[in-house]
OpenMM code with the backbone's topology and positions (N, CA, C; nanometers):
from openmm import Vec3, app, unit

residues = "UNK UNK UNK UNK UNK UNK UNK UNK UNK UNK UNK UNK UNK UNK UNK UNK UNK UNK UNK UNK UNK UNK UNK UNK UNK UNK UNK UNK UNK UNK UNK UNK UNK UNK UNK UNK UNK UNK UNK UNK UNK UNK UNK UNK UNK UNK UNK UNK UNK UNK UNK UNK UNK UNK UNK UNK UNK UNK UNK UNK UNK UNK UNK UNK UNK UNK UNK UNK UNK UNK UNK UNK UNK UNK UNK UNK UNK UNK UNK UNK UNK UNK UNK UNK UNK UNK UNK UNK UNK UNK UNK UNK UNK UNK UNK UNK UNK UNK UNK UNK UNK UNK UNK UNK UNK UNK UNK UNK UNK UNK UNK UNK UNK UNK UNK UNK UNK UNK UNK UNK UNK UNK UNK UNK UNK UNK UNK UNK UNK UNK UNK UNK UNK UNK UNK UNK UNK UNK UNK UNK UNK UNK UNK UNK UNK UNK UNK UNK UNK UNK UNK UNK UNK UNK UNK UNK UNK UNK UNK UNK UNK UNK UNK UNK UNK UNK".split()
positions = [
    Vec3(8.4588, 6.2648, 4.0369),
    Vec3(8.4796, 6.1251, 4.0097),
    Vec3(8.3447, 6.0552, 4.0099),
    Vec3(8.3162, 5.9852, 3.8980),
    Vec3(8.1980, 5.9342, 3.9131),
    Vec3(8.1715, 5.7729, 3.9745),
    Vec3(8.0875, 5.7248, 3.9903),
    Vec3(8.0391, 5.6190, 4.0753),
    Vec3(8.1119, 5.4902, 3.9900),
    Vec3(8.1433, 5.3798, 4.0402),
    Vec3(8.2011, 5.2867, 3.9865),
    Vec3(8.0369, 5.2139, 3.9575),
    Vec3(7.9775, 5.1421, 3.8021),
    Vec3(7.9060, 5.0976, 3.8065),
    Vec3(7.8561, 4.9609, 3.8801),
    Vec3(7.7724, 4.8969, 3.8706),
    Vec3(7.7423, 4.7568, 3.9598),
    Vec3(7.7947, 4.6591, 3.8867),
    Vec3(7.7936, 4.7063, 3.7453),
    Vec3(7.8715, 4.5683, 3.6272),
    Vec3(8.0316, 4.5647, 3.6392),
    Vec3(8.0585, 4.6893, 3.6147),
    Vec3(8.2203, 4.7143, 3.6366),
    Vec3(8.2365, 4.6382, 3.7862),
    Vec3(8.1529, 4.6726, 3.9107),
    Vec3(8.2058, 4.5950, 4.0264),
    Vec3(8.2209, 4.4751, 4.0022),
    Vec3(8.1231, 4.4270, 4.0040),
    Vec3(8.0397, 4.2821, 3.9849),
    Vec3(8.1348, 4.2282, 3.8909),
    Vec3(8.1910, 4.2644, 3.7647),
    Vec3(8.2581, 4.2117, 3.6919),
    Vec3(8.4133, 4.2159, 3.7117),
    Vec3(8.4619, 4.2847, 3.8045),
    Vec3(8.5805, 4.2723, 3.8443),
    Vec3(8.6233, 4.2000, 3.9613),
    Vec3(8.5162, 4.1690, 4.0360),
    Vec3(8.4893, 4.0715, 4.1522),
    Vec3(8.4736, 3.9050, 4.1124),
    Vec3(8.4532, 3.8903, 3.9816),
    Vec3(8.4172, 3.7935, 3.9046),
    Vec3(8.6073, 3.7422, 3.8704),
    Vec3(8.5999, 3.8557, 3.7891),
    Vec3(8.7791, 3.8193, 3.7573),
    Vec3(8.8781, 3.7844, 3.8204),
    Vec3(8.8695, 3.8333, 3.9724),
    Vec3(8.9644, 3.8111, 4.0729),
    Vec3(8.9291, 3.6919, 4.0902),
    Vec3(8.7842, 3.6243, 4.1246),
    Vec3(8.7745, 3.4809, 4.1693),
    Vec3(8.8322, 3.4096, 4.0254),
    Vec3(8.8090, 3.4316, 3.9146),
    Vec3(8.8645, 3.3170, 3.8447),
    Vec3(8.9482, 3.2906, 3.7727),
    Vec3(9.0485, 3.4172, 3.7852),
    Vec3(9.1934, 3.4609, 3.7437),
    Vec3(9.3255, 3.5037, 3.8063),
    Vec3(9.2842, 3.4897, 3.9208),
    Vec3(9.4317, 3.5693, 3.9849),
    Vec3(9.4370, 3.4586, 4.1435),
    Vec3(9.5556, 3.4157, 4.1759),
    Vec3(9.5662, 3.3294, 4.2809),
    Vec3(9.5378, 3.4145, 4.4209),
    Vec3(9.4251, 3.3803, 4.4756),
    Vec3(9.4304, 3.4861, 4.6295),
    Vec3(9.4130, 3.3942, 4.7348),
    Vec3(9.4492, 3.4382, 4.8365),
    Vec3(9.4109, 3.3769, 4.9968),
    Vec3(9.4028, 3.4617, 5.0800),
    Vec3(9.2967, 3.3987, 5.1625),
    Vec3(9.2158, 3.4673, 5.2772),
    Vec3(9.3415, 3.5452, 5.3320),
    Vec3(9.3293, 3.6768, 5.3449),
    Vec3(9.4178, 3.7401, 5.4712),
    Vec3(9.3753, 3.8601, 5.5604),
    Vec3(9.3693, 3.8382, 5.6734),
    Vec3(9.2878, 3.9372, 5.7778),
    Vec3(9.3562, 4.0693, 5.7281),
    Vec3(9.2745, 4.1371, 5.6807),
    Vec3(9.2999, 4.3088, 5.7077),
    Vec3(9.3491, 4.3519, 5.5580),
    Vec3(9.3600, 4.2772, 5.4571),
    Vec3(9.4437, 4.2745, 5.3222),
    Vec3(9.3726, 4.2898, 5.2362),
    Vec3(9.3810, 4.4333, 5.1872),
    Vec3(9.2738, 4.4857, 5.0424),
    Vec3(9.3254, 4.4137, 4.9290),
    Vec3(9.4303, 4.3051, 4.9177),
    Vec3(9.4559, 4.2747, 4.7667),
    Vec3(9.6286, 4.2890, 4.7283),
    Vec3(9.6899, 4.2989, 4.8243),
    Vec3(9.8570, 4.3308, 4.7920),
    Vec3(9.9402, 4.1950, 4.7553),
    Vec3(9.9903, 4.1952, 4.6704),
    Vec3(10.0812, 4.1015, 4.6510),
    Vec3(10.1687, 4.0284, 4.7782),
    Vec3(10.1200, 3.8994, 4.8003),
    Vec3(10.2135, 3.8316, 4.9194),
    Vec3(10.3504, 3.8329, 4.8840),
    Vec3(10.3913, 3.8964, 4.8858),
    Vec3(10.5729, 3.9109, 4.8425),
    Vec3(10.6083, 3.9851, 4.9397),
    Vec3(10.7503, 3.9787, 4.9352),
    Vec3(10.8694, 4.0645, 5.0244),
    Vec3(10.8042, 4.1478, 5.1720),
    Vec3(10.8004, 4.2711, 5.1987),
    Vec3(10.7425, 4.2720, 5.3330),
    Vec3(10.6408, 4.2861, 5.3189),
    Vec3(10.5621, 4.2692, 5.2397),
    Vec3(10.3796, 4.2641, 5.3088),
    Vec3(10.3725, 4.0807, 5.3482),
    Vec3(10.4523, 3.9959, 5.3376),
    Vec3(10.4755, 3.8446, 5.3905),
    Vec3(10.4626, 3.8933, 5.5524),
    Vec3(10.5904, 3.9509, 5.6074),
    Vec3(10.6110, 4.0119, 5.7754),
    Vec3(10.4680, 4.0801, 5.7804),
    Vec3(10.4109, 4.2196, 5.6846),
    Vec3(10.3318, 4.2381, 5.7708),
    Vec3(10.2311, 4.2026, 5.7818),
    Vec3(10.1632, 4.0952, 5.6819),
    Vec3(10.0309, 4.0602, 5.6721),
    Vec3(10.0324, 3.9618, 5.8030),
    Vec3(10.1915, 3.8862, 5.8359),
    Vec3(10.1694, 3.7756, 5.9681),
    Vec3(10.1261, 3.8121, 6.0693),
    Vec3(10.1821, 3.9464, 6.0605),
    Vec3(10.1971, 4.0721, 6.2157),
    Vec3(10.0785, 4.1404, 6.2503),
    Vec3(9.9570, 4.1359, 6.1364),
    Vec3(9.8906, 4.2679, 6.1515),
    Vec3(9.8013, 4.2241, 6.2456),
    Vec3(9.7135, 4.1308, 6.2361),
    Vec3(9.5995, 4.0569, 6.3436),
    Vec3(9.6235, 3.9553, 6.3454),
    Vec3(9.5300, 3.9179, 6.4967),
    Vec3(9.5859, 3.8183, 6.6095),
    Vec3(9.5453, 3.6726, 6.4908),
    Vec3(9.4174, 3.6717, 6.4266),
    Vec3(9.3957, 3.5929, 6.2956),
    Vec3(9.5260, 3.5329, 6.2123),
    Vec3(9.5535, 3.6251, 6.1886),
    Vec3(9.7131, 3.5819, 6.0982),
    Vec3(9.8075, 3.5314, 6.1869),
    Vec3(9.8560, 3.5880, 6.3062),
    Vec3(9.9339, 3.5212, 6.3683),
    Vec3(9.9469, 3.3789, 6.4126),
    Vec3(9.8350, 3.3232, 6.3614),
    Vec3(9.7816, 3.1622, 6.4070),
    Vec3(9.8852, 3.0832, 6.3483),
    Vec3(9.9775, 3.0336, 6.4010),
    Vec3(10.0558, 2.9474, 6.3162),
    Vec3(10.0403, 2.8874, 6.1623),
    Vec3(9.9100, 2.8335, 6.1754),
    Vec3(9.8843, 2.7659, 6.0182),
    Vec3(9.7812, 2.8682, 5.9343),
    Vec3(9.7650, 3.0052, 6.0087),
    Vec3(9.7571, 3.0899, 5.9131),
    Vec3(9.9018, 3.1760, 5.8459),
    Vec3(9.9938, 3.1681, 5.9175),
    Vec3(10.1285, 3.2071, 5.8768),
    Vec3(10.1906, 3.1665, 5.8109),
    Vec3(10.1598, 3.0283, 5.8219),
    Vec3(10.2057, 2.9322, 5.7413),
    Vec3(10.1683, 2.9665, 5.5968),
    Vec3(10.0604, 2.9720, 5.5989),
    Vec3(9.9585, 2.9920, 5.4886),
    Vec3(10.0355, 3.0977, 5.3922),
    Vec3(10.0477, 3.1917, 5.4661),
    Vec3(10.0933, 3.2874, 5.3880),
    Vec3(10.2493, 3.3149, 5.3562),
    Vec3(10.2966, 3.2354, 5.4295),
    Vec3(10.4206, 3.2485, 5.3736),
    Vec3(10.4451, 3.1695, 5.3022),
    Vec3(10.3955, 3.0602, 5.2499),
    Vec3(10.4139, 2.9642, 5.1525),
    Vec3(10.3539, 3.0424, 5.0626),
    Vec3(10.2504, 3.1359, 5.0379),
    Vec3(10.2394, 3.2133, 4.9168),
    Vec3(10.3175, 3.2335, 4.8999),
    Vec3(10.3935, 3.2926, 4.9530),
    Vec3(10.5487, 3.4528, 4.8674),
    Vec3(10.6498, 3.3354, 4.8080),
    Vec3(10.6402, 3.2086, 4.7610),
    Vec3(10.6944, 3.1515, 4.6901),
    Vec3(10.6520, 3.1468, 4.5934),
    Vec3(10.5304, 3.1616, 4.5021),
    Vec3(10.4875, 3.0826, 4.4357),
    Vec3(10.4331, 3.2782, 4.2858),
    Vec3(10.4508, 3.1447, 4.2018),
    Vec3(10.4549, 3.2709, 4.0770),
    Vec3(10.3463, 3.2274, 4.0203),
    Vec3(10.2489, 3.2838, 3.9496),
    Vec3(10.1858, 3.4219, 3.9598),
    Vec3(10.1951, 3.4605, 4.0866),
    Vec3(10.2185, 3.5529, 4.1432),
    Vec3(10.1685, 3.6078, 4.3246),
    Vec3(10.0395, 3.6025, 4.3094),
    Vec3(10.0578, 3.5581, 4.4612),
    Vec3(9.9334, 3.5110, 4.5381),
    Vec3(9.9022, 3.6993, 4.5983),
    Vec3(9.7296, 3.6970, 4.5832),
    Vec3(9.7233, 3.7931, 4.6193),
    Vec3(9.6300, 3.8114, 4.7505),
    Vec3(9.6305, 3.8847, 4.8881),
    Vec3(9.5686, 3.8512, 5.0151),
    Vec3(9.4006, 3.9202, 4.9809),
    Vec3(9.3443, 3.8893, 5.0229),
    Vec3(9.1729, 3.9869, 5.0756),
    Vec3(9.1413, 3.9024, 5.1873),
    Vec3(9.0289, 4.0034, 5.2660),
    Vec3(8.9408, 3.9371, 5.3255),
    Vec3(8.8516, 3.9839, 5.3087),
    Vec3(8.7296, 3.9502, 5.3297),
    Vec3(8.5731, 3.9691, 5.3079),
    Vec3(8.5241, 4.1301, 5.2786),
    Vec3(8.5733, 4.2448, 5.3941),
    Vec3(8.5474, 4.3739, 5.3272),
    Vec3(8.6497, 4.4363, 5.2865),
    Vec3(8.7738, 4.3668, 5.2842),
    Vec3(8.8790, 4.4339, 5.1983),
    Vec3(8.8949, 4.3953, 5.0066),
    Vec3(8.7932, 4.2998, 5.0032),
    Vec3(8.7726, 4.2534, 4.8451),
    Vec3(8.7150, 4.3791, 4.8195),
    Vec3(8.6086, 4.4077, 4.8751),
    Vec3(8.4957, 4.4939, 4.8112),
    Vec3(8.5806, 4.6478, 4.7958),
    Vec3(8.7050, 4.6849, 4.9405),
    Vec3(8.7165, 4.7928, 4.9358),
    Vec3(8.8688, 4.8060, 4.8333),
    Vec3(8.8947, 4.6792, 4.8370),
    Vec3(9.0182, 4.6675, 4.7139),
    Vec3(8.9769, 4.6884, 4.5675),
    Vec3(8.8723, 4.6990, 4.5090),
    Vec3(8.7889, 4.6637, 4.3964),
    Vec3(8.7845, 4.8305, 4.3489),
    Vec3(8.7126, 4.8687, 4.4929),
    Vec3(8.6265, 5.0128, 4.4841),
    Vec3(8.7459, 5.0981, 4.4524),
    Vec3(8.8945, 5.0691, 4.5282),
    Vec3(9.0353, 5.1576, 4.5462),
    Vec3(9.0893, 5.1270, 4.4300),
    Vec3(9.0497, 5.0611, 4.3141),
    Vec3(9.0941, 5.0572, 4.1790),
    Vec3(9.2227, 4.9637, 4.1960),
    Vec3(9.1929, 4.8270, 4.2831),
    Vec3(9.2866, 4.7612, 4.2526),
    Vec3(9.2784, 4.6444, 4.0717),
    Vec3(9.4402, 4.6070, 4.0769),
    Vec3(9.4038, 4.5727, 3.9314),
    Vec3(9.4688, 4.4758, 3.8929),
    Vec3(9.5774, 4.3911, 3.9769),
    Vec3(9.6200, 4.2643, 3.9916),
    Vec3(9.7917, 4.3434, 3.9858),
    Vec3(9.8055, 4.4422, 3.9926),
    Vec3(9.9982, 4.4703, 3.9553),
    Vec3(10.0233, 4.4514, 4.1407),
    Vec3(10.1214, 4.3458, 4.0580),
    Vec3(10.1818, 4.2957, 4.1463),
    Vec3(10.3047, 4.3723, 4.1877),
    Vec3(10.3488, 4.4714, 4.1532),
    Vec3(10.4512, 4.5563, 4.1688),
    Vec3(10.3973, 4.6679, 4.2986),
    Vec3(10.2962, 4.6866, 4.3047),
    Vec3(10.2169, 4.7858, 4.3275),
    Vec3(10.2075, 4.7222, 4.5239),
    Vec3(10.2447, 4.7939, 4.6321),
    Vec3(10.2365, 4.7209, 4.7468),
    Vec3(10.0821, 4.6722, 4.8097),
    Vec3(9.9642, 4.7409, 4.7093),
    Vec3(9.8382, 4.6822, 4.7200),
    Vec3(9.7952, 4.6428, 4.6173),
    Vec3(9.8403, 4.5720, 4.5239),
    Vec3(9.7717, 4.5483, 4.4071),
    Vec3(9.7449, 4.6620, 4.3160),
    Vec3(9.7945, 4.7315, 4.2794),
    Vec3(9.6849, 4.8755, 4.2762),
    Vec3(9.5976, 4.9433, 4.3014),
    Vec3(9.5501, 4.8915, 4.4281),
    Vec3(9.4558, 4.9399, 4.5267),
    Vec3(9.5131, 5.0897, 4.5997),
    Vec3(9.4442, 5.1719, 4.6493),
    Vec3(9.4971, 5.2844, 4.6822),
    Vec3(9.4062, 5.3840, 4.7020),
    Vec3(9.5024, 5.5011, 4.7720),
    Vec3(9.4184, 5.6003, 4.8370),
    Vec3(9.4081, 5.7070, 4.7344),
    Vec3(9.4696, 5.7275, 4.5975),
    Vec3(9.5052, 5.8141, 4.5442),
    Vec3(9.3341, 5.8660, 4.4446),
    Vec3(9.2711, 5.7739, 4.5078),
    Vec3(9.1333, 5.8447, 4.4108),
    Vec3(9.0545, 5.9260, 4.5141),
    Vec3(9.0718, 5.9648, 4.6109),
    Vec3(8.9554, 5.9396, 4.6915),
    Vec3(8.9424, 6.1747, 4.6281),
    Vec3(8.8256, 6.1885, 4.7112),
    Vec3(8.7757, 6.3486, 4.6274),
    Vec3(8.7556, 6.3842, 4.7875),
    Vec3(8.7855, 6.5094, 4.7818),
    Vec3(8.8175, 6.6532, 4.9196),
    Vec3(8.6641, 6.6078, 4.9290),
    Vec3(8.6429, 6.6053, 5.0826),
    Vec3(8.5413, 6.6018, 5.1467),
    Vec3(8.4897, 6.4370, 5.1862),
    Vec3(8.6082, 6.3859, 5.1125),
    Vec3(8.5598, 6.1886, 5.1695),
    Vec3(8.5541, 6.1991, 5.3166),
    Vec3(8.5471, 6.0960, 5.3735),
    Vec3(8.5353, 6.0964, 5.5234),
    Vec3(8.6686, 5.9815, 5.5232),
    Vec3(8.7295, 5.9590, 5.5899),
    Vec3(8.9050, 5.8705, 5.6258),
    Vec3(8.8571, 5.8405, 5.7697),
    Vec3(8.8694, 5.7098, 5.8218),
    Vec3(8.8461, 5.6508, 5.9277),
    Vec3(8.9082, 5.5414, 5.9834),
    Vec3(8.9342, 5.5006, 6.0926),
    Vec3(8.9898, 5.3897, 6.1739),
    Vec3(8.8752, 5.3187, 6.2889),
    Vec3(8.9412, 5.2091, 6.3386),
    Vec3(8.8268, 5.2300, 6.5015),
    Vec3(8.8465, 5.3061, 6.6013),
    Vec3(8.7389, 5.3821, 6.6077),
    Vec3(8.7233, 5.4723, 6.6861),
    Vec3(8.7707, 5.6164, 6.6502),
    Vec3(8.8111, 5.5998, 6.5290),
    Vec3(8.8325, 5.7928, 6.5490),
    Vec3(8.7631, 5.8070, 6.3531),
    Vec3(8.7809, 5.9528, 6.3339),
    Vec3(8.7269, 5.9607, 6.1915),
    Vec3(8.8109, 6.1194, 6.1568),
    Vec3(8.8432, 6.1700, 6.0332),
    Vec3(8.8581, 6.2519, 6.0115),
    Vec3(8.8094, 6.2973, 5.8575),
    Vec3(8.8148, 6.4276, 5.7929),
    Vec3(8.8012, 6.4815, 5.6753),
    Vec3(8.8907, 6.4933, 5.5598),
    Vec3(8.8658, 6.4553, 5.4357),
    Vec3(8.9852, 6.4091, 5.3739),
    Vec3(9.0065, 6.5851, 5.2866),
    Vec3(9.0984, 6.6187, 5.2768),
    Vec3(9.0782, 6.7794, 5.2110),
    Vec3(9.1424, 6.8051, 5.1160),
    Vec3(9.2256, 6.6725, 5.0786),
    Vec3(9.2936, 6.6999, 4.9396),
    Vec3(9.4642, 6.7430, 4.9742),
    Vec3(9.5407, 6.6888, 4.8459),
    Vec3(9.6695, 6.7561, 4.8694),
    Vec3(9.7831, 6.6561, 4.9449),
    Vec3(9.6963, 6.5324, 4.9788),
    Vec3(9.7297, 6.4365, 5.0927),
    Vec3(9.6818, 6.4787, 5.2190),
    Vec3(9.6187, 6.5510, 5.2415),
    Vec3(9.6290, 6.5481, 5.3898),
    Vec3(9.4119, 6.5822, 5.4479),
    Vec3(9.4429, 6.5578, 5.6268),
    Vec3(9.3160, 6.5603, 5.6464),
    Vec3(9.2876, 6.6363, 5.7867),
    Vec3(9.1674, 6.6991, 5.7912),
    Vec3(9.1427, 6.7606, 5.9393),
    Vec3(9.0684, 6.6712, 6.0306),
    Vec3(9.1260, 6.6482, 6.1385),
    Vec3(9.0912, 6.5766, 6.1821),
    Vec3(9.1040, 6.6485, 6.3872),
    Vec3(9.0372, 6.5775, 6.4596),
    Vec3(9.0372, 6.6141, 6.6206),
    Vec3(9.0855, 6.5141, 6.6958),
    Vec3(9.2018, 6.5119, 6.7529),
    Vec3(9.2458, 6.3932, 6.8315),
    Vec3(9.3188, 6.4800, 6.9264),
    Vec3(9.3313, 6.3920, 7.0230),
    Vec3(9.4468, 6.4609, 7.2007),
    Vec3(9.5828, 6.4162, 7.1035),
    Vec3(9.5584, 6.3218, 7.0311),
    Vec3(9.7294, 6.3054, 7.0185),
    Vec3(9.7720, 6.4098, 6.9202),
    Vec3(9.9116, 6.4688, 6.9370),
    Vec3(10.0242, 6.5484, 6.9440),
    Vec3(9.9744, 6.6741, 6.9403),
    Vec3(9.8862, 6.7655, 6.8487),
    Vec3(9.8295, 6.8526, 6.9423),
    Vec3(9.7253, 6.8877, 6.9905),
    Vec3(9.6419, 6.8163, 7.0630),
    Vec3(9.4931, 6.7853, 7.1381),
    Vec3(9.4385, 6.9135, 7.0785),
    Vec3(9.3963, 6.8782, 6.9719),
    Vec3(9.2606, 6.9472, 6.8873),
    Vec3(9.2497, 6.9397, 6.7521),
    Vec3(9.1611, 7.0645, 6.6870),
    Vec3(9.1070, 6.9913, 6.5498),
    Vec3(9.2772, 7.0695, 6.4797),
    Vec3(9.3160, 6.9368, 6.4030),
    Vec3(9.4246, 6.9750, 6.3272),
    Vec3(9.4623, 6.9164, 6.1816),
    Vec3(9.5361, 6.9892, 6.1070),
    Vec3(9.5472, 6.9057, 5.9971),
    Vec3(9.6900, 6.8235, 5.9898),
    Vec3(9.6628, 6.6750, 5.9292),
    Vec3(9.7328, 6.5943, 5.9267),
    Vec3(9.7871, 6.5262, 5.7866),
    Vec3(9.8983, 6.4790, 5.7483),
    Vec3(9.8773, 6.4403, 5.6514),
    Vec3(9.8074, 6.2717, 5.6540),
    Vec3(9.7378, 6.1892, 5.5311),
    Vec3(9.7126, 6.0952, 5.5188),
    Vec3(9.7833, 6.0018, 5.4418),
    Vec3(9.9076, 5.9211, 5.5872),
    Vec3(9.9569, 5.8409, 5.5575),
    Vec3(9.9562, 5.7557, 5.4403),
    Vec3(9.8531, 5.7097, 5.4499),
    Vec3(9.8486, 5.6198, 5.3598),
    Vec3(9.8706, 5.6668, 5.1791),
    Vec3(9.9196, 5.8004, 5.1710),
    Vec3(9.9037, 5.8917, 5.0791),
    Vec3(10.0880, 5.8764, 5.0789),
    Vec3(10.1291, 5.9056, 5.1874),
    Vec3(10.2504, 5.9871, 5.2092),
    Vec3(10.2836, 6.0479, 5.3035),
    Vec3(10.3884, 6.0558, 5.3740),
    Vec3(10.4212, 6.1565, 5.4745),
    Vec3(10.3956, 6.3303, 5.4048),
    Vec3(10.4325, 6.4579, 5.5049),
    Vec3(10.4210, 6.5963, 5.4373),
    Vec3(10.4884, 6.6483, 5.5305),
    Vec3(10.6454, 6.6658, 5.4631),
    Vec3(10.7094, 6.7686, 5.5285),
    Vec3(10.5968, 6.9001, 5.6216),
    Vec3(10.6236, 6.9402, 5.7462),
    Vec3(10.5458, 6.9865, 5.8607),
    Vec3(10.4253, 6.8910, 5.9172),
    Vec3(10.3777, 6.8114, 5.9067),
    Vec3(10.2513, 6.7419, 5.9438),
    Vec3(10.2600, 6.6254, 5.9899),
    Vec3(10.1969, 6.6189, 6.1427),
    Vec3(10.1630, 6.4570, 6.1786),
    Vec3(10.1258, 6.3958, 6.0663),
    Vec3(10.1546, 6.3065, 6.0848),
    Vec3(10.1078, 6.1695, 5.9750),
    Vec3(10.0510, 6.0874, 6.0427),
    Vec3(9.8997, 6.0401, 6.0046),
    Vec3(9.8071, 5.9358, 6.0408),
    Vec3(9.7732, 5.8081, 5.9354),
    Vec3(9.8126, 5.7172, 5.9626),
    Vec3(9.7442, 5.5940, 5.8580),
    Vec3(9.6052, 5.5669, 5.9031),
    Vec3(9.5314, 5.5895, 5.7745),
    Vec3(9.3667, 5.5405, 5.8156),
    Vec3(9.3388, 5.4232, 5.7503),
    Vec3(9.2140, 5.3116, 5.7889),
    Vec3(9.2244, 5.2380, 5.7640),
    Vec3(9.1130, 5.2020, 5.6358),
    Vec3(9.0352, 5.3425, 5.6195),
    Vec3(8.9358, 5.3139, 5.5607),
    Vec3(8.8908, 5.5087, 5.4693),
    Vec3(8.8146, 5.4792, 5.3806),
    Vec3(8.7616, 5.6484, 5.3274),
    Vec3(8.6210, 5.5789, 5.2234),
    Vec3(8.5661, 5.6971, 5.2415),
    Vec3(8.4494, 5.6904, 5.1363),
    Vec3(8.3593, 5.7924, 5.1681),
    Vec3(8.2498, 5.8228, 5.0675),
    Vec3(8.2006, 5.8980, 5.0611),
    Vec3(8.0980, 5.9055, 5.1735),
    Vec3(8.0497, 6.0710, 5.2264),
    Vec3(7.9284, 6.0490, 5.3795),
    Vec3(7.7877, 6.0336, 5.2336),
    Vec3(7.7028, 6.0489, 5.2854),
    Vec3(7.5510, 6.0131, 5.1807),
    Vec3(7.4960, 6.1462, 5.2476),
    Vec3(7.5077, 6.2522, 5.3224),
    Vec3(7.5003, 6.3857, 5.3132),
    Vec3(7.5496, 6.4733, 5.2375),
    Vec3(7.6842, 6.4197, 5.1922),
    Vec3(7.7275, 6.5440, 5.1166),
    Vec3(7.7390, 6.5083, 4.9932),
    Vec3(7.7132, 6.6122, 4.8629),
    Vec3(7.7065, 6.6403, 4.7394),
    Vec3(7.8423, 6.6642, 4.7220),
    Vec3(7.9226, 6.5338, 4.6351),
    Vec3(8.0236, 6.5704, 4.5687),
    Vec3(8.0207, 6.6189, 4.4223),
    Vec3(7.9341, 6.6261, 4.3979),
    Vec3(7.9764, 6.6941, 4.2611),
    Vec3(8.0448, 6.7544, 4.2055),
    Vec3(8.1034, 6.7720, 4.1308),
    Vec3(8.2530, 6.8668, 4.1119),
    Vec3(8.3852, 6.8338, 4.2184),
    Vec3(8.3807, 6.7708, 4.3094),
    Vec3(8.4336, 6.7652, 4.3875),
    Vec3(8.5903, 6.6767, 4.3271),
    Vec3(8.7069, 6.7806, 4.3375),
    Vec3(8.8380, 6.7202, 4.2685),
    Vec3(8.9053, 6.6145, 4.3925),
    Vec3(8.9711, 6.5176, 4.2971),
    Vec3(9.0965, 6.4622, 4.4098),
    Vec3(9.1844, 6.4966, 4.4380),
] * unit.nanometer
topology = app.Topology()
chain = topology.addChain("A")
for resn in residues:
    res = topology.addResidue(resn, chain)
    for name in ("N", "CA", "C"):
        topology.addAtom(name, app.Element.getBySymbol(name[0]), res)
């Protein structure tokens, strides 16, 4: 997969500000304020839970065109995840489905290896305290496999993806 250029960014960062209705939302790469991402965008951080940030957002999920959420590094990482304004889509079309075997998948405080197939190796005490493979939630569950939602992936700047498939 090759590099998204600085114009293609730059120019799709451009479009969202002056075409598509968005509001600030803690933790929100770009999903359509509709139906339950309304509950979970209120729920997710203590930010949103602020009354007249709730407010905020639930008076979006009325309003047509959909209103779509970001915040500050979820624009950039909504952009990069090939979001594209479908509103059908529970992130905009943002998503995990590009990422190439050997990304790195991360949360706070923990990190794992992305290996393709949906799923990732990763080392945690939880369920069986060591290095194991998991699937990546955010992909899908996998019949036999813990399932982990991560909150984040991208490439390390050590390793050579080249050839490297999704």
């Amino acid at each position: 997969m090759s590099k998204m250029t600085a114009k293609v960014f730059v120019d799709k960062a451009v479009d969202i500000a002056k075409n598509y209705k968005t509001l600030y939302v803690m933790g929100c790469f770009g999903a359509p304020l509709t139906g339950s991402n309304v509950s979970r965008y209120c729920n997710n951080h203590s930010y949103n839970k602020n009354a007249t940030r709730t407010a905020m957002i639930k008076a979006a999920a009325n309003q047509s065109p959909p209103v779509f959420g970001f915040d500050c590094v979820c624009l950039i990482k909504g952009i990069l995840w090939g979001w594209d304004g479908d509103a059908s889509r529970t992130y905009g079309g943002a998503g995990w489905d590009d990422m190439v075997i050997g990304e790195a998948v991360w949360m706070s405080g923990h990190i794992g290896i992305y290996i393709g197939d949906g799923l990732a190796v990763e080392c945690s005490p939880k369920w069986e305290n060591k290095v194991q493979i998991t699937a990546v939630g955010n992909i899908g569950s996998k019949a036999g496999y813990n399932t982990r939602r991560w909150t984040k992936h991208g490439k390390l700047p050590y390793v050579d993806y080249t050839g490297a498939s999704t």
